[in-house]
N, C-alpha and C positions, 0 to 999 in steps of 0.2 A: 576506565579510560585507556590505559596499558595495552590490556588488551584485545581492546578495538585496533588500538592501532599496528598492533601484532597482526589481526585476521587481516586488517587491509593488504599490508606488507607479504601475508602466504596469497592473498589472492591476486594481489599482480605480480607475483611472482608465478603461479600458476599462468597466467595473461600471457607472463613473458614466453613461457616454455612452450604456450602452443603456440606463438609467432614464429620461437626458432623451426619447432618441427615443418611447421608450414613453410619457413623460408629454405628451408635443407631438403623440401618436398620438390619446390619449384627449383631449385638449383639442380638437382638430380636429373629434372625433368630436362632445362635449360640441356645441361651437357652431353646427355642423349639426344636429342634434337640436333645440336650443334655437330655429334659425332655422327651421326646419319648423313645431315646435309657433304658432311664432309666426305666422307663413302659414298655417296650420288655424284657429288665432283670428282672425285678422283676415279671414276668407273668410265 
């Protein structure tokens, strides 16, 4: 029983870590985009 509930706890913890990668993927992406638009306005 122990652990089971050990492997649950590493595997959304694995879950967790590919949401952050993927949310630091789109945020990169986000302030790229935002920093372009902003260089098209100001030209």
């Amino acid at each position: 029983m122990e652990e089971r509930v050990q492997d649950v706890r590493a595997g959304s913890r694995g879950h967790l870590d590919d949401l952050e990668q993927r949310r630091s993927r789109v945020d990169i992406f986000v302030c790229h985009w935002l920093y372009s638009s902003l260089i098209l306005l100001l030209v």
